[in-house]
PQR file of N, CA, C, O and H, with PARSE charges and radii, in Angstrom:
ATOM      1  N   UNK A   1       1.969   9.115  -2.195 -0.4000 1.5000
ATOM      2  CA  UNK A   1       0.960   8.486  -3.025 -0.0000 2.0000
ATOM      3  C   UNK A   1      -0.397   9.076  -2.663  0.5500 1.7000
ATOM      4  O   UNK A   1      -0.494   9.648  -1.578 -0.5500 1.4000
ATOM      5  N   UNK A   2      -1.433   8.992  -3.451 -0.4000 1.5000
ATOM      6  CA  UNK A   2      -2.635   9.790  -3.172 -0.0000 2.0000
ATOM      7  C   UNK A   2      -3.714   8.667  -4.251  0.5500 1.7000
ATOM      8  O   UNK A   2      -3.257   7.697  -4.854 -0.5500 1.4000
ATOM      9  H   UNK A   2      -1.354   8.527  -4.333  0.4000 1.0000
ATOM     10  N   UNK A   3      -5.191   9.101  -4.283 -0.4000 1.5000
ATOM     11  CA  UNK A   3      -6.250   8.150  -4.023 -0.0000 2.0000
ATOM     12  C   UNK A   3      -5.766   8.097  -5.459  0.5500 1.7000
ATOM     13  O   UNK A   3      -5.004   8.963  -5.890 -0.5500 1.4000
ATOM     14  H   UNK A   3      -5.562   9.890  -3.793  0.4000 1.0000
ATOM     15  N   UNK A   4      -6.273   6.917  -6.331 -0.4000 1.5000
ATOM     16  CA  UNK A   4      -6.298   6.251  -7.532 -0.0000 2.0000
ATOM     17  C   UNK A   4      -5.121   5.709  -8.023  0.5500 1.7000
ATOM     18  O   UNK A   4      -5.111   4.799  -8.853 -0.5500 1.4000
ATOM     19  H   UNK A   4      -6.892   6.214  -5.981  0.4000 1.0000
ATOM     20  N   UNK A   5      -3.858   6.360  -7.423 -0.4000 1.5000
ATOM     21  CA  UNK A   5      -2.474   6.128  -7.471 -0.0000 2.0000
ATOM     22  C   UNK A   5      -2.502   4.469  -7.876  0.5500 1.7000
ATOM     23  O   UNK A   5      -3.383   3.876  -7.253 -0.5500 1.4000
ATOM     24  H   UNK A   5      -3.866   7.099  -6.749  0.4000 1.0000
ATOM     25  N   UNK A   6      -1.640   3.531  -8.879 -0.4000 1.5000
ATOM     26  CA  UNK A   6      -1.957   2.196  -8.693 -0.0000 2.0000
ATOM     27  C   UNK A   6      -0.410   2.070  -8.108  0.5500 1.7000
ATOM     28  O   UNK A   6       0.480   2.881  -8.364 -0.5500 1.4000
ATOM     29  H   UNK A   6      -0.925   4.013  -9.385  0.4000 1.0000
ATOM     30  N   UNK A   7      -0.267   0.936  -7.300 -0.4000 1.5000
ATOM     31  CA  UNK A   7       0.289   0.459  -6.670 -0.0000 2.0000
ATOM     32  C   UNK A   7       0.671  -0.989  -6.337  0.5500 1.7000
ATOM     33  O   UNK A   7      -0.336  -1.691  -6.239 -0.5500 1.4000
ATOM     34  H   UNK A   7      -0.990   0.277  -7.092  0.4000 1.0000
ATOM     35  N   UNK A   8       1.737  -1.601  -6.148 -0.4000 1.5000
ATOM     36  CA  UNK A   8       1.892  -2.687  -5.388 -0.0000 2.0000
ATOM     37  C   UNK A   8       1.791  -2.689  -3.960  0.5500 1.7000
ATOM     38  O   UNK A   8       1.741  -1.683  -3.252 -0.5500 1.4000
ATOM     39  H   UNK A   8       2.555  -1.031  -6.227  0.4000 1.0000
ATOM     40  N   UNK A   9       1.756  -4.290  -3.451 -0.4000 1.5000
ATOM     41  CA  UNK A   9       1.588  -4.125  -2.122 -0.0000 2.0000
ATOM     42  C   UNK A   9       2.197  -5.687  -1.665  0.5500 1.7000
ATOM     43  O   UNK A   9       1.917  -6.754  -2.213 -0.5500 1.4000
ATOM     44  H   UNK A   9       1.798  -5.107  -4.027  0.4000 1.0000
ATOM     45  N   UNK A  10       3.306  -5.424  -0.245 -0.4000 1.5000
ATOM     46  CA  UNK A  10       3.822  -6.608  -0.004 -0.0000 2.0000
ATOM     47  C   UNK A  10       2.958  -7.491   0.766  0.5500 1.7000
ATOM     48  O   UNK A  10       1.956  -6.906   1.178 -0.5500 1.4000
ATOM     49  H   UNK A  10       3.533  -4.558   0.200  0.4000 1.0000
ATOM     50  N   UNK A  11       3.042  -8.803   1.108 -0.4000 1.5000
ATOM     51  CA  UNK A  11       2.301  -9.503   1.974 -0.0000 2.0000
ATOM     52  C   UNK A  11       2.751 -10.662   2.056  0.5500 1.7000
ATOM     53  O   UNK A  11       3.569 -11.416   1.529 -0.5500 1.4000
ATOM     54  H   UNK A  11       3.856  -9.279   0.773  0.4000 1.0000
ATOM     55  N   UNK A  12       1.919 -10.605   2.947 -0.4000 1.5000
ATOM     56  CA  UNK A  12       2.770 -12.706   3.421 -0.0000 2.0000
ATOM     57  C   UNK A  12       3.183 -13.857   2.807  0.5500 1.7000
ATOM     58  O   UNK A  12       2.275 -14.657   3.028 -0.5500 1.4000
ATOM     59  H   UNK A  12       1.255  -9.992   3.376  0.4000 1.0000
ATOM     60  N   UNK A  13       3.976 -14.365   2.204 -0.4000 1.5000
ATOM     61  CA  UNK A  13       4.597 -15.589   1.424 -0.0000 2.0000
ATOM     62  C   UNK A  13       3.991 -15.334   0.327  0.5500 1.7000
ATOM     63  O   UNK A  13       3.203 -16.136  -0.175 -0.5500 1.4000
ATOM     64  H   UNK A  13       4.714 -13.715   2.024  0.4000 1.0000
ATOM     65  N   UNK A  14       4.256 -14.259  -0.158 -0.4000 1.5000
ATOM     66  CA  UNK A  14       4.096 -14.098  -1.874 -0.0000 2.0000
ATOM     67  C   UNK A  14       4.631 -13.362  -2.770  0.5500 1.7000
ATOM     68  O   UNK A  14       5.529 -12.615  -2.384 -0.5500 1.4000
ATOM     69  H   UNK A  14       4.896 -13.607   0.249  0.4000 1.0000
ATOM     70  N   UNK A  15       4.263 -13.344  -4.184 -0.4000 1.5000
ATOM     71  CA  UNK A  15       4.889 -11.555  -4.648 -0.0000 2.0000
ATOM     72  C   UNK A  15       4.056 -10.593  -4.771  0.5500 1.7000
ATOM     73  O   UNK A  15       2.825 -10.558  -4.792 -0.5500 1.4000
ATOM     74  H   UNK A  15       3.533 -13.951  -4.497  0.4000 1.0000
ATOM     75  N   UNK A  16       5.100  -9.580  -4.873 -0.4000 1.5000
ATOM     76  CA  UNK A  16       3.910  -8.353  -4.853 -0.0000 2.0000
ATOM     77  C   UNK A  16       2.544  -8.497  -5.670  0.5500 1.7000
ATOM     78  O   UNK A  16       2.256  -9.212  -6.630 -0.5500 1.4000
ATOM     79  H   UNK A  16       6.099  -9.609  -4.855  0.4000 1.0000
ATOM     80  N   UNK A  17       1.580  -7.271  -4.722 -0.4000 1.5000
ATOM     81  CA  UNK A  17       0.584  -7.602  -5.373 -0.0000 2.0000
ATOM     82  C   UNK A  17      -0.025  -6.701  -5.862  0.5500 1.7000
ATOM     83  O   UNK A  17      -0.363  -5.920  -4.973 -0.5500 1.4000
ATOM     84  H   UNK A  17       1.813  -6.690  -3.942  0.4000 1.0000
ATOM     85  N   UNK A  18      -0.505  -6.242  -7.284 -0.4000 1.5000
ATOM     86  CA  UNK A  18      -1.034  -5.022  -8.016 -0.0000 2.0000
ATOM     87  C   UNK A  18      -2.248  -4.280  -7.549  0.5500 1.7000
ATOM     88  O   UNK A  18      -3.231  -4.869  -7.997 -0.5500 1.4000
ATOM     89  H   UNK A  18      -0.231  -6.876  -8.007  0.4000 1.0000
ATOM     90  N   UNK A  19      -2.606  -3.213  -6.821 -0.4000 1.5000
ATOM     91  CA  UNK A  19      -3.741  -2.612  -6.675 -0.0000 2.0000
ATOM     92  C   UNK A  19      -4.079  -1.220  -7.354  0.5500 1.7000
ATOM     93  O   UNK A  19      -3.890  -0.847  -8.511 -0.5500 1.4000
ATOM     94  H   UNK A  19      -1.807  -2.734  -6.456  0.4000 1.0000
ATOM     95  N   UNK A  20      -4.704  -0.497  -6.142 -0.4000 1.5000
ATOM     96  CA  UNK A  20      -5.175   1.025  -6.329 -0.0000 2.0000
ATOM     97  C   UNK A  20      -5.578   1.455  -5.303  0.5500 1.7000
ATOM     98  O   UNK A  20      -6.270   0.763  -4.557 -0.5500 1.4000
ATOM     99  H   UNK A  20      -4.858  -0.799  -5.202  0.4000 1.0000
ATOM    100  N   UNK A  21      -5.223   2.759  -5.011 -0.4000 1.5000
ATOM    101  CA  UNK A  21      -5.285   3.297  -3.802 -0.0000 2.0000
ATOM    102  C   UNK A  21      -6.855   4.429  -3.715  0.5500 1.7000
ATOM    103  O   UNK A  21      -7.212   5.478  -4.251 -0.5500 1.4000
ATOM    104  H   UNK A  21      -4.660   3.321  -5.617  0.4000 1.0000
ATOM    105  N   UNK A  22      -7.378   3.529  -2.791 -0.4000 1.5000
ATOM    106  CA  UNK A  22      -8.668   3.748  -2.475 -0.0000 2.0000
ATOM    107  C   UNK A  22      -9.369   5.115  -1.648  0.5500 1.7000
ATOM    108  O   UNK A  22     -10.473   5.654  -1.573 -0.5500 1.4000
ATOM    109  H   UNK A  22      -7.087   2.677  -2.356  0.4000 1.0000
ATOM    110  N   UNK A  23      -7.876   5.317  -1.044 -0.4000 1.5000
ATOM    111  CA  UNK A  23      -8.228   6.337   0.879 -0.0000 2.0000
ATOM    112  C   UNK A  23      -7.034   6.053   1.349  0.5500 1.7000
ATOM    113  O   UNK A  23      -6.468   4.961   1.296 -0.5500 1.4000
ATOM    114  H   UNK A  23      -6.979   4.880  -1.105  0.4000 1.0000
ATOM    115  N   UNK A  24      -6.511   7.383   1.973 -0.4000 1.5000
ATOM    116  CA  UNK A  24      -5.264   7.788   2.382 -0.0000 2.0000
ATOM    117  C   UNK A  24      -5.199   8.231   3.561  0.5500 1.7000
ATOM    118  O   UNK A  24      -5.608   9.390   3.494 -0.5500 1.4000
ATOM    119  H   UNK A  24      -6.971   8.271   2.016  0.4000 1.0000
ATOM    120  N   UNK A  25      -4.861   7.935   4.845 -0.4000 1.5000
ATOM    121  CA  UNK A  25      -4.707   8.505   6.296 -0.0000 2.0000
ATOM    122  C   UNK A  25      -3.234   8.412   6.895  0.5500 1.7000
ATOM    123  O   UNK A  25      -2.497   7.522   7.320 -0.5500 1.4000
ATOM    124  H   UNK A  25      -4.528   6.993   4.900  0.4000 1.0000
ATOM    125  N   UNK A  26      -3.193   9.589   6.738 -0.4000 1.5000
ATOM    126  CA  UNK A  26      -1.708  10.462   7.871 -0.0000 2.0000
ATOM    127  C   UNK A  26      -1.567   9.935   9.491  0.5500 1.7000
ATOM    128  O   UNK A  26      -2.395  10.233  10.352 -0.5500 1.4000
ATOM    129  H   UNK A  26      -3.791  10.312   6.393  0.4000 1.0000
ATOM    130  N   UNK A  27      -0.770   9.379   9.654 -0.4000 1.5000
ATOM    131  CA  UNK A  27      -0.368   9.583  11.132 -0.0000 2.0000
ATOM    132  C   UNK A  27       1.023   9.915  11.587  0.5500 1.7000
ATOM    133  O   UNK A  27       1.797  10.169  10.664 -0.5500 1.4000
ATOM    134  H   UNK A  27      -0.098   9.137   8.955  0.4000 1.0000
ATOM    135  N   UNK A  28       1.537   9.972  12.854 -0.4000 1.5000
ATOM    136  CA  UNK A  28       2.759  10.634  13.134 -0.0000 2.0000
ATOM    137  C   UNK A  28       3.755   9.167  12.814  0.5500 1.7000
ATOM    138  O   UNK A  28       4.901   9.096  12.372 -0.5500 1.4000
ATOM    139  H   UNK A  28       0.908   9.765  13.603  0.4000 1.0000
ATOM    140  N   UNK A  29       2.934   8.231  13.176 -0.4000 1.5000
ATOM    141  CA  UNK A  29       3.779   6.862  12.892 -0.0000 2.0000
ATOM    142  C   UNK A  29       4.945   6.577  11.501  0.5500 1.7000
ATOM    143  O   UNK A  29       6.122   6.237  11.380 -0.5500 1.4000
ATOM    144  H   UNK A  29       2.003   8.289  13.535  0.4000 1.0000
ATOM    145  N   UNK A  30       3.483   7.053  10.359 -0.4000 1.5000
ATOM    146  CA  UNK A  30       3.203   6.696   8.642 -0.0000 2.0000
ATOM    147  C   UNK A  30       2.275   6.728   8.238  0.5500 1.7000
ATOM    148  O   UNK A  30       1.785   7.824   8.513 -0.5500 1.4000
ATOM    149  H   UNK A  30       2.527   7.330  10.457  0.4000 1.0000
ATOM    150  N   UNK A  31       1.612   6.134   7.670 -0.4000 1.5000
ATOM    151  CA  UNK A  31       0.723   6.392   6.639 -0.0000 2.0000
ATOM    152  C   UNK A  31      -0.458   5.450   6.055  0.5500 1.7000
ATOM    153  O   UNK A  31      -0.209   4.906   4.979 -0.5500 1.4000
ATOM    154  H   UNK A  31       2.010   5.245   7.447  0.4000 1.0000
ATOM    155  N   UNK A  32      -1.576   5.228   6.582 -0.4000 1.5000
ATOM    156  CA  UNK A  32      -2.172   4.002   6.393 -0.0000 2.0000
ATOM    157  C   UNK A  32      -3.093   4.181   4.576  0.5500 1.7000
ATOM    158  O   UNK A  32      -3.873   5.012   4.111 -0.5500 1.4000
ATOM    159  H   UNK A  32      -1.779   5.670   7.456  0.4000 1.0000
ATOM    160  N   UNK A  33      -2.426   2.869   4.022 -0.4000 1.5000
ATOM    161  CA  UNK A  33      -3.624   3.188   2.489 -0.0000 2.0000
ATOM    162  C   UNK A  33      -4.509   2.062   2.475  0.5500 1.7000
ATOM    163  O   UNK A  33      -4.204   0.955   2.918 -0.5500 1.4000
ATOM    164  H   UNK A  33      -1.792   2.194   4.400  0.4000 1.0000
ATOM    165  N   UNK A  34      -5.570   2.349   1.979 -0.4000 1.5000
ATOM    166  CA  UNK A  34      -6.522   1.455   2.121 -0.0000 2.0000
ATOM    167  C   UNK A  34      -6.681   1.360  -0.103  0.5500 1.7000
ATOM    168  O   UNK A  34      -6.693   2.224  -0.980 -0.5500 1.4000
ATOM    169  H   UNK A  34      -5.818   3.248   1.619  0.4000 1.0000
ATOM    170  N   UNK A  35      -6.736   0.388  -0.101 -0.4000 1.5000
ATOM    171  CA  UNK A  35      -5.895  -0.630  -1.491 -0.0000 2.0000
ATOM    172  C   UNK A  35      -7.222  -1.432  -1.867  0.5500 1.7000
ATOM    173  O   UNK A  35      -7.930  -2.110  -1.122 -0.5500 1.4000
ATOM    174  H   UNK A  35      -6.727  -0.313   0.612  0.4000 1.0000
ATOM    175  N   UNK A  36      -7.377  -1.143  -3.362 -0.4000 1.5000
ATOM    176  CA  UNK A  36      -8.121  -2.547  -3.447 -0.0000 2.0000
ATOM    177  C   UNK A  36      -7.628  -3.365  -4.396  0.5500 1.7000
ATOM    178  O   UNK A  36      -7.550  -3.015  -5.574 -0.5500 1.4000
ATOM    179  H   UNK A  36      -6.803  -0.592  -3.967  0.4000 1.0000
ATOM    180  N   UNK A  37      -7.305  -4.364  -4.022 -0.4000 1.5000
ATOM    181  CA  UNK A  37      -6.703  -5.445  -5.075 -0.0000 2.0000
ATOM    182  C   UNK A  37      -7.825  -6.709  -5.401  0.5500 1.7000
ATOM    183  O   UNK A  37      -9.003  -6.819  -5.061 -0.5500 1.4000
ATOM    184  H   UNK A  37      -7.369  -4.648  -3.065  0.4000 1.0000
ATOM    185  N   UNK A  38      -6.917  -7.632  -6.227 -0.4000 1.5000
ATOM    186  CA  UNK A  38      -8.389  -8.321  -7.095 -0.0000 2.0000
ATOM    187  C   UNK A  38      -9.301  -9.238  -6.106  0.5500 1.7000
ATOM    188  O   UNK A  38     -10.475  -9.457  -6.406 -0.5500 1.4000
ATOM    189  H   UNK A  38      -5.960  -7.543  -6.502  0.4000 1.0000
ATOM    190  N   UNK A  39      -8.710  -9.780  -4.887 -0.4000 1.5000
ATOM    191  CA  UNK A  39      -9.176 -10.415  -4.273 -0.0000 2.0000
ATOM    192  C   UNK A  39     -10.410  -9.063  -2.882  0.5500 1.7000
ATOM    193  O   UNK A  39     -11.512  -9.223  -2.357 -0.5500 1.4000
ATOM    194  H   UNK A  39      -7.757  -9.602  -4.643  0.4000 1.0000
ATOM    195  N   UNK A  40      -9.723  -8.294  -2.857 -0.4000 1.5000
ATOM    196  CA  UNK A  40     -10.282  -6.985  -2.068 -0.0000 2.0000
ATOM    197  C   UNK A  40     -10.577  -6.049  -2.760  0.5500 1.7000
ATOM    198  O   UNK A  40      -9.973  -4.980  -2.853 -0.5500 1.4000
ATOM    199  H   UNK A  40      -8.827  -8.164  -3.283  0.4000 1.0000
ATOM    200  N   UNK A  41     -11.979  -6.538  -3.551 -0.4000 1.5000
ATOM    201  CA  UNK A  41     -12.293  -5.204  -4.480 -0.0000 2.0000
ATOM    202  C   UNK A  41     -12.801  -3.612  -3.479  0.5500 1.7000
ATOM    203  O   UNK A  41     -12.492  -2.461  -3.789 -0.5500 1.4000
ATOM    204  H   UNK A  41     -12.469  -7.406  -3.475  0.4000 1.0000
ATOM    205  N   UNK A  42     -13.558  -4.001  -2.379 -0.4000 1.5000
ATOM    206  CA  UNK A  42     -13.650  -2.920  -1.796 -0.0000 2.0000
ATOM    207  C   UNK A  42     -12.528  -2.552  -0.819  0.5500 1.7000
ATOM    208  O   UNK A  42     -12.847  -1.688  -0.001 -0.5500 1.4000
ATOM    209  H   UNK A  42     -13.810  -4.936  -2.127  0.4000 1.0000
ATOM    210  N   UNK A  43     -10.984  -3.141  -0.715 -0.4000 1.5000
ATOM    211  CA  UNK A  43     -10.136  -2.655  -0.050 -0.0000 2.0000
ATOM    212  C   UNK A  43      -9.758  -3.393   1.478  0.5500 1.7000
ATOM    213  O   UNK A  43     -10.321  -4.054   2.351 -0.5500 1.4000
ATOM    214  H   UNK A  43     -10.725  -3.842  -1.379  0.4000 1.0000
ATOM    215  N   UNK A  44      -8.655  -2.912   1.223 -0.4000 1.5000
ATOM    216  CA  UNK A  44      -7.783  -3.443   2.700 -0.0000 2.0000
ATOM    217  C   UNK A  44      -6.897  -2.424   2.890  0.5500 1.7000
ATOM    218  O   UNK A  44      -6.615  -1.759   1.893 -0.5500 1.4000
ATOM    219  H   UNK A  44      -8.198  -2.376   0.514  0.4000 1.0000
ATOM    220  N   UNK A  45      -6.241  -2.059   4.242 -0.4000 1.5000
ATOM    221  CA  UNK A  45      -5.826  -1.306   4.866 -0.0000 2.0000
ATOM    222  C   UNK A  45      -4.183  -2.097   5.189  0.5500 1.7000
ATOM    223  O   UNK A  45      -3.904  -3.156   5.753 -0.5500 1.4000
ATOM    224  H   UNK A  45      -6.470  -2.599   5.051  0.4000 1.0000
ATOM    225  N   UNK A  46      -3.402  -1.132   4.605 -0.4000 1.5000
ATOM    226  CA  UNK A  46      -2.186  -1.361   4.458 -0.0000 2.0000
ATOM    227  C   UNK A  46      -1.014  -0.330   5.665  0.5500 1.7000
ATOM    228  O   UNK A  46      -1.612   0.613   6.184 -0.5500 1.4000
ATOM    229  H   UNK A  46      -3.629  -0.272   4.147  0.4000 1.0000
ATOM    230  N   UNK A  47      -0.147  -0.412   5.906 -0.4000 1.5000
ATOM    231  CA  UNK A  47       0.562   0.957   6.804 -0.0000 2.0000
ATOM    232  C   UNK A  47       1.560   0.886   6.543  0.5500 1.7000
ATOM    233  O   UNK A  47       2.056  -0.212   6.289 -0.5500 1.4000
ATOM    234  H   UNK A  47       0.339  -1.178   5.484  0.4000 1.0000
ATOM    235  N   UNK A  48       2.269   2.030   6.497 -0.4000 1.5000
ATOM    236  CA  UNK A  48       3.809   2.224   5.532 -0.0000 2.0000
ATOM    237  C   UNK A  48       4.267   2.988   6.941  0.5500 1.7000
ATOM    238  O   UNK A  48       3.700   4.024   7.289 -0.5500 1.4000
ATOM    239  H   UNK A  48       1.867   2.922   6.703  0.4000 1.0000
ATOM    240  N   UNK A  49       5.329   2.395   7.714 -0.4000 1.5000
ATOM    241  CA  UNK A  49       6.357   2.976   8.506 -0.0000 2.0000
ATOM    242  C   UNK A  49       6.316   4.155   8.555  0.5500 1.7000
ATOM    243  O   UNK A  49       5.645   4.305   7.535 -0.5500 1.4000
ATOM    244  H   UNK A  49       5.790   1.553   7.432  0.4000 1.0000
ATOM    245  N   UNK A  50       6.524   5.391   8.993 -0.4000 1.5000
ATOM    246  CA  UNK A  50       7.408   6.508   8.332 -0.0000 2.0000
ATOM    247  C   UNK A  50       8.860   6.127   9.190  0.5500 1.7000
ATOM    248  O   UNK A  50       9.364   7.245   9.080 -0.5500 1.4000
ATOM    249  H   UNK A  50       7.070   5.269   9.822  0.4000 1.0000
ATOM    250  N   UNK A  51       9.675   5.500   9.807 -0.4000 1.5000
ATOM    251  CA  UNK A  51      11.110   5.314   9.811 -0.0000 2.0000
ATOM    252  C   UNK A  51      11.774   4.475   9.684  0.5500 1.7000
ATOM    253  O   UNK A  51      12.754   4.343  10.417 -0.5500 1.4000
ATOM    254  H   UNK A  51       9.266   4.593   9.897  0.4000 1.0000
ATOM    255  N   UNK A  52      11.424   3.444   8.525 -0.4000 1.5000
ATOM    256  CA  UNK A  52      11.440   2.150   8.326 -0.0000 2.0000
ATOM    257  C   UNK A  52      11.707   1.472   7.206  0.5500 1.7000
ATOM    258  O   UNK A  52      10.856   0.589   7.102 -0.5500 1.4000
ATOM    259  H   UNK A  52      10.628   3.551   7.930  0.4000 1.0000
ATOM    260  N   UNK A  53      12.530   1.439   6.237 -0.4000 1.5000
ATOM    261  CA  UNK A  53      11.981   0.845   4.746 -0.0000 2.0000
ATOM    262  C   UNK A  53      11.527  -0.564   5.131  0.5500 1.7000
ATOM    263  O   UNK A  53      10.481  -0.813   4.531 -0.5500 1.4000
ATOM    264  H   UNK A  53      13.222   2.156   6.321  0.4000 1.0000
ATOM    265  N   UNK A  54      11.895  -1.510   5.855 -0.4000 1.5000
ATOM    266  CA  UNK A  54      11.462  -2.736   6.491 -0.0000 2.0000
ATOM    267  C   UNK A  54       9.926  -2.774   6.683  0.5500 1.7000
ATOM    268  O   UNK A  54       9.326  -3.847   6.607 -0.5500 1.4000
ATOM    269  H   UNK A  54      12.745  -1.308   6.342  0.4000 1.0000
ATOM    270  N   UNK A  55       9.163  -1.379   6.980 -0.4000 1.5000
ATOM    271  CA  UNK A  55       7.732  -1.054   7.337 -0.0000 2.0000
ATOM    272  C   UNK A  55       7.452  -0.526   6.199  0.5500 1.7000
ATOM    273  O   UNK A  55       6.709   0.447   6.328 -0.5500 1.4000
ATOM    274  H   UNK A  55       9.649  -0.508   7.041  0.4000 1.0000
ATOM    275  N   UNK A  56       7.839  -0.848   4.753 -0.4000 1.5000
ATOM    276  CA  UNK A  56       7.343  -0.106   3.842 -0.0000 2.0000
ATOM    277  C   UNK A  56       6.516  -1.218   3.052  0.5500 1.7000
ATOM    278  O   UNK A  56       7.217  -2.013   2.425 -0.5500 1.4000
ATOM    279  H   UNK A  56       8.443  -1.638   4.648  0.4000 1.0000
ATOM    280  N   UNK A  57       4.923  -1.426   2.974 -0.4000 1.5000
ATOM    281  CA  UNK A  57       4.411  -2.013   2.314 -0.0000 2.0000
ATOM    282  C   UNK A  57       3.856  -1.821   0.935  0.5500 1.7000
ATOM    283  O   UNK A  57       3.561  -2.606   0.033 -0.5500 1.4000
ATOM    284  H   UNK A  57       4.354  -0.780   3.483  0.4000 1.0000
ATOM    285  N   UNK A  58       3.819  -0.679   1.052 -0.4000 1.5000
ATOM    286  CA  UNK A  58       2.690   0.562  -0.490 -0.0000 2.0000
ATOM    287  C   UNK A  58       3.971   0.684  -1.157  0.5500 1.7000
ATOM    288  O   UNK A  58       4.963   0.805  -0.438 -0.5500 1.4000
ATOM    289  H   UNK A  58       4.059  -0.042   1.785  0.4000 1.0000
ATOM    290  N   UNK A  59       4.116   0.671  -2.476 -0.4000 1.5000
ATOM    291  CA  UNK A  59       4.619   1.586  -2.714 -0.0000 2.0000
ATOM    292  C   UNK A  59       4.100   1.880  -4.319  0.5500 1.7000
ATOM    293  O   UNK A  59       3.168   1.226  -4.786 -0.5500 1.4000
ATOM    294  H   UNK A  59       3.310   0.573  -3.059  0.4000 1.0000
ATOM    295  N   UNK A  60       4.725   2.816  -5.022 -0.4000 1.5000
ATOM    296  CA  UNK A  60       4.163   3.096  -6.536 -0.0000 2.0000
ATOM    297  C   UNK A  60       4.141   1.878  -7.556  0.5500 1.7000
ATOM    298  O   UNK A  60       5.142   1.165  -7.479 -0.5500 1.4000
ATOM    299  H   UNK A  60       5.482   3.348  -4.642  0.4000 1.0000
ATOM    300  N   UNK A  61       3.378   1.577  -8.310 -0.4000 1.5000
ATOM    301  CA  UNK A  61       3.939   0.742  -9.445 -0.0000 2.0000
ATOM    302  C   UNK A  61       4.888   0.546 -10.667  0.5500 1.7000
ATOM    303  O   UNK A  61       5.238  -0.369 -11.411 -0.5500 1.4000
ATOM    304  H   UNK A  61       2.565   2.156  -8.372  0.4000 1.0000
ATOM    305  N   UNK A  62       5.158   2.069 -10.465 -0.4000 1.5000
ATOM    306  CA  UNK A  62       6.506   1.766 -11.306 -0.0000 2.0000
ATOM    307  C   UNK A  62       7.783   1.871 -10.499  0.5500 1.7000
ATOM    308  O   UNK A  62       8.692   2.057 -11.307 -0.5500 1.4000
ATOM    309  H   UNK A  62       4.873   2.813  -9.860  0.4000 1.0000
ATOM    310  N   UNK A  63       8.303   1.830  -9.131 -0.4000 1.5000
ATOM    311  CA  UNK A  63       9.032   1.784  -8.499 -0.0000 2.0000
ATOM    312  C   UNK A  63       9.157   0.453  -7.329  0.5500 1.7000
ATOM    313  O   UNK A  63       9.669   0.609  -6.220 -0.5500 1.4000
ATOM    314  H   UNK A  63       7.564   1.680  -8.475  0.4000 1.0000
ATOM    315  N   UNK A  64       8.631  -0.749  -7.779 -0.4000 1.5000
ATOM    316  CA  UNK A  64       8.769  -1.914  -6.904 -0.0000 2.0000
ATOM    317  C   UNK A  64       9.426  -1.979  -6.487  0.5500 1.7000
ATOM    318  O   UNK A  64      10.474  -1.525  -6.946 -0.5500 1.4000
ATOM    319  H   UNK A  64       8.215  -0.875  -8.680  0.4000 1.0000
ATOM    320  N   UNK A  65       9.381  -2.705  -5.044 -0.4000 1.5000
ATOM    321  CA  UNK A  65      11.050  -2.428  -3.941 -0.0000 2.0000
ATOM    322  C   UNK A  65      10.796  -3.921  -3.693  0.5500 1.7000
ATOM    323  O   UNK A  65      11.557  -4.565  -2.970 -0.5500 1.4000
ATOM    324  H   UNK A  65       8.530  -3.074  -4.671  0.4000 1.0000
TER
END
């Protein structure tokens, strides 16, 4: 995924939630996106596993998991 990409995003006792991907940072871990959704118009910082689907929070909007 890369910046403007829209996206869902999982979170605590709810359903997914619709954003856009703001800023994108690589690590050896995974992958942190920073998202802004309606309540976080300037963004929140999300992290996607890399060996994990369990650690997978981001993902595309037309592919909801």
């Amino acid at each position: 995924m890369k910046v403007n990409d829209l996206v869902t995003v999982k979170t605590d006792g709810g359903p997914r939630r619709a954003g856009k991907v703001l800023a994108v940072e690589e690590f050896y871990e995974g992958v942190m996106y920073l998202v802004a959704l309606e309540d976080y118009p300037a963004g929140i910082w999300f992290f996607n596993e890399g060996d994990t689907k369990d650690g997978t929070f981001v993902v595309p909007r037309d592919s909801e998991a």
